[in-house]
C-alpha positions as CSV (number, residue, x, y, z in Angstrom):
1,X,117.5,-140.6,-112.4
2,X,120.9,-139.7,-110.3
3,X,119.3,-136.9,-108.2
4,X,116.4,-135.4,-105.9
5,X,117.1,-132.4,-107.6
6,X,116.3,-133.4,-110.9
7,X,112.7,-134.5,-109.0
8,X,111.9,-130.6,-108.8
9,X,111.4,-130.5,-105.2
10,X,111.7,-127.6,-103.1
11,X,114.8,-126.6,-101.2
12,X,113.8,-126.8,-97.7
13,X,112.7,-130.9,-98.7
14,X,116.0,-131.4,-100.0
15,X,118.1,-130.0,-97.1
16,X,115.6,-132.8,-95.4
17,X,116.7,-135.4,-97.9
18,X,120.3,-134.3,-97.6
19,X,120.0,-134.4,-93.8
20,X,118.9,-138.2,-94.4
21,X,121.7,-139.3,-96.4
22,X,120.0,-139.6,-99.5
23,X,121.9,-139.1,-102.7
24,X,120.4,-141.3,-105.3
25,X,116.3,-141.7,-105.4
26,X,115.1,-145.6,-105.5
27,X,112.8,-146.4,-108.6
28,X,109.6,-145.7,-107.2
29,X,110.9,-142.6,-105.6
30,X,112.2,-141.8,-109.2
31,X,108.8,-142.7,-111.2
32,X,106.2,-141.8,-108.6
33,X,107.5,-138.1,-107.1
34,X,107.2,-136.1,-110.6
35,X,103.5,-137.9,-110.8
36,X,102.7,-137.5,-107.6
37,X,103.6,-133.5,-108.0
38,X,101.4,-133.7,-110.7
39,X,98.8,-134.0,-109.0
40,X,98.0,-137.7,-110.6
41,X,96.5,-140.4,-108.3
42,X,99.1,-143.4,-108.3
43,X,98.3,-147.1,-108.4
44,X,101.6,-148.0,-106.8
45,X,102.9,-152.1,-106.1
46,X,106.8,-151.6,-104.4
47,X,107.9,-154.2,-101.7
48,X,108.8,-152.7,-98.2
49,X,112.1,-151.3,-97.9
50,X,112.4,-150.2,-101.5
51,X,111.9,-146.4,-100.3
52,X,107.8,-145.7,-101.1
53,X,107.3,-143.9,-97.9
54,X,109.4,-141.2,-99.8
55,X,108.1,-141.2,-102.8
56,X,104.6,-140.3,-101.4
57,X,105.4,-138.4,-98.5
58,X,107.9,-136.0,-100.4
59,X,105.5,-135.1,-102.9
60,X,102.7,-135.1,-100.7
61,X,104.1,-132.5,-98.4
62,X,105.7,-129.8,-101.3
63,X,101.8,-129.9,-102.1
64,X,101.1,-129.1,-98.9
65,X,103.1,-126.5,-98.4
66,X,102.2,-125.0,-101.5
67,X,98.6,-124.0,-101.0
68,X,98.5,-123.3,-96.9
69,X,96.0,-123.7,-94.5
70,X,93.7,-120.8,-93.8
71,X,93.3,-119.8,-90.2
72,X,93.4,-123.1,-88.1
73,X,94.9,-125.9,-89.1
74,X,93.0,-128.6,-90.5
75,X,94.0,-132.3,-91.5
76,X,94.9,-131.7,-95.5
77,X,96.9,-135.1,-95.6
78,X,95.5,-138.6,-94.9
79,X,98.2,-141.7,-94.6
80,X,96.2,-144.9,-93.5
81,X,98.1,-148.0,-92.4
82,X,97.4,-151.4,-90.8
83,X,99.8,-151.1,-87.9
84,X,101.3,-149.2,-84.9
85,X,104.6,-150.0,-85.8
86,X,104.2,-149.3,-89.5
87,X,102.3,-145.5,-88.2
88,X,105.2,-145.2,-86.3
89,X,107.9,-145.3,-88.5
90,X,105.8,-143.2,-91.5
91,X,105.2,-141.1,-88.6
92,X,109.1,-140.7,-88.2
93,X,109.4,-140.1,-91.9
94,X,107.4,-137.4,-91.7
95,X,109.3,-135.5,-89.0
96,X,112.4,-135.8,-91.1
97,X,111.1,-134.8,-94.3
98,X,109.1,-132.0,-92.8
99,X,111.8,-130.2,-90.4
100,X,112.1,-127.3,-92.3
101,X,108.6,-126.9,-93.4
102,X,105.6,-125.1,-91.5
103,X,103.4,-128.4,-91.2
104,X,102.4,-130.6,-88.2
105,X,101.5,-134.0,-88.4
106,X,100.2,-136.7,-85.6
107,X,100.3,-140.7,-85.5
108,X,97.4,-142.2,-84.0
109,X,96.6,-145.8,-83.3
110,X,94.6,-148.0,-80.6
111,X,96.2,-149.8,-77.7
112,X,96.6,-146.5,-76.4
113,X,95.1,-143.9,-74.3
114,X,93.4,-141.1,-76.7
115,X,93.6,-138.0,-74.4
116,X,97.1,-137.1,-76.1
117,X,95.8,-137.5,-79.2
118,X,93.0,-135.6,-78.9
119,X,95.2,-132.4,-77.6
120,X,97.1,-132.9,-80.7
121,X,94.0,-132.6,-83.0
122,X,92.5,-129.7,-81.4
123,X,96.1,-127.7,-81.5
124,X,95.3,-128.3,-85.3
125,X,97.7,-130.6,-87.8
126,X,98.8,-130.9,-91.4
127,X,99.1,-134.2,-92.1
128,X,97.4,-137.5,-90.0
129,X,98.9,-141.0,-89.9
130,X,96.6,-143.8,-88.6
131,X,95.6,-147.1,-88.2
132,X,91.8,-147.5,-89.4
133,X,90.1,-148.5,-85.8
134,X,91.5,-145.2,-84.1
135,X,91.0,-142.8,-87.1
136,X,87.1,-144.1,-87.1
137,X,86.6,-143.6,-83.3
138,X,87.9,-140.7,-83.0
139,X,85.8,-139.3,-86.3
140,X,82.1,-140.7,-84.5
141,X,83.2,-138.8,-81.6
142,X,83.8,-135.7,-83.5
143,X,87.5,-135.3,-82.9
144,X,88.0,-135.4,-86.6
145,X,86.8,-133.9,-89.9
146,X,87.9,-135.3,-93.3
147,X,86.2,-131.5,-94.9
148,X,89.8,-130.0,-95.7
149,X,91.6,-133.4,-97.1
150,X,93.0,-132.9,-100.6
151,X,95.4,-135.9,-100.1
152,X,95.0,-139.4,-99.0
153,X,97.2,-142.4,-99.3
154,X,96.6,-146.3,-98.7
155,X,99.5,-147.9,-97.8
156,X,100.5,-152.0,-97.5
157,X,97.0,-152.4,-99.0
158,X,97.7,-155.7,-99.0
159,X,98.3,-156.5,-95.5
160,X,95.0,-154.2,-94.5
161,X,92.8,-156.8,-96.6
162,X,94.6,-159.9,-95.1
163,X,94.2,-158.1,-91.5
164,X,90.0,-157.7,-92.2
165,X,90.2,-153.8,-92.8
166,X,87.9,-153.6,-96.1
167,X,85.3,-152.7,-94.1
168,X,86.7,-150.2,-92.1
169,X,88.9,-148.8,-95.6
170,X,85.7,-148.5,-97.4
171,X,83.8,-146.5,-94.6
172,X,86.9,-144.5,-94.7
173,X,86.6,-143.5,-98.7
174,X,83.1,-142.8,-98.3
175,X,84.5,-140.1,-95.9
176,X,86.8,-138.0,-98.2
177,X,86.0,-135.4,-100.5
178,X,85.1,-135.7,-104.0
179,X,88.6,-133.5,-104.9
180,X,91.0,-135.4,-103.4
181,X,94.2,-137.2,-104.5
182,X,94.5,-141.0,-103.9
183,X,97.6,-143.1,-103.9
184,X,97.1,-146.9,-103.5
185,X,100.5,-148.9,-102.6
186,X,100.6,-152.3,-102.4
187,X,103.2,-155.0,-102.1
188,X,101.4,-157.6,-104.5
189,X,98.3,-156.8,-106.5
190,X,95.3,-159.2,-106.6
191,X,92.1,-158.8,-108.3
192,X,91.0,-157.4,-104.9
193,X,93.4,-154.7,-104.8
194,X,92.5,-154.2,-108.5
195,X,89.0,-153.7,-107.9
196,X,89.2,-151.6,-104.5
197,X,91.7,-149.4,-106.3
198,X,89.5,-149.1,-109.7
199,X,86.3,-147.9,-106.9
200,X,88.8,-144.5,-106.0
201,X,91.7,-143.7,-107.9
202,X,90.9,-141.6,-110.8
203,X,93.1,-142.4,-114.0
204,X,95.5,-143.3,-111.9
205,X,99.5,-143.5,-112.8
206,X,100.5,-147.3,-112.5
207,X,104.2,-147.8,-111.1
């Protein structure tokens, strides 16, 4: 693979990509993009920094934009991570692939006040990046709805074990709707990762 266009995404995501600098997709990029477009769920194990934010969010968001949102604006895309930091910079991502798209998106994470975050959800967003904690709080107080979510992703599923999230992860999944596209990514793959994956990714692509 020597380009984004041979990934068959659409133009206004690769003015984004140009914008970025990118010329040449990484491997995952390469395999997982045409599978994620698919509409395949992905079993994905890729070490930070080899470009997997990418090759979810890419996909993710032409799918998006595809079928839009009816009236409001509802949360249609799901990215849960262990950390602010990590949030932060998938969060970041997001506003560079997106900037020619009609989509919103929001971080949220504890530590911080919620009021902002709140005002965000009830202008109505896209896509929702979150830590676990912050995503569940603000669901029991009614803040958010998992109803329209055809899209979720679990990333650094690793580290959200070591870190004690199961619990919280698996509350999470009981959440979403039966249609809905799951992508697992992982930077190593024990049995546990095995058997969380194997209780909600249908068929899924392994990369």
């Amino acid at each position: 693979m020597t380009d984004f266009k041979q990934l068959e995404l659409i133009e206004p995501i690769l003015r984004a990509v140009a914008a970025e600098h990118y010329t040449t997709p990484t491997q995952i990029q390469a395999r997982a993009i045409p599978v994620v477009l698919e509409g395949r769920d992905v079993l994905g194990c890729a070490q930070t920094g080899t470009g997997k934010t990418a090759a979810f969010l890419l996909p993710m968001l032409q799918r998006l934009t595809a079928s839009p949102s009816s009236k409001k604006r509802s949360i249609r895309g799901l990215v849960l991570t262990p950390t602010r930091e990590l949030a932060a910079q998938i969060g970041e991502s997001c506003a560079s692939y997106s900037q020619f798209l009609d989509l919103r998106h929001l971080v949220i994470f504890g530590g911080v006040k919620q009021n902002p975050q709140v005002r965000e959800l009830r202008r109505g967003i896209d896509v929702l990046i979150a830590t676990p904690g912050r995503l569940l709080d603000l669901y029991r107080q009614g803040f958010i709805s998992f109803e329209a979510i055809s899209f979720f992703v679990l990333d650094e599923a690793d580290r959200m074990l070591d870190m004690g999230f199961l619990p919280d992860i698996k509350r999470v999944l009981a959440l979403l709707p039966q249609k809905c596209q799951n992508l697992l990514f992982s930077a190593t793959m024990p049995a546990n990762i095995v058997n969380l994956a194997n209780g909600f990714l249908t068929n899924p692509v392994r990369i």
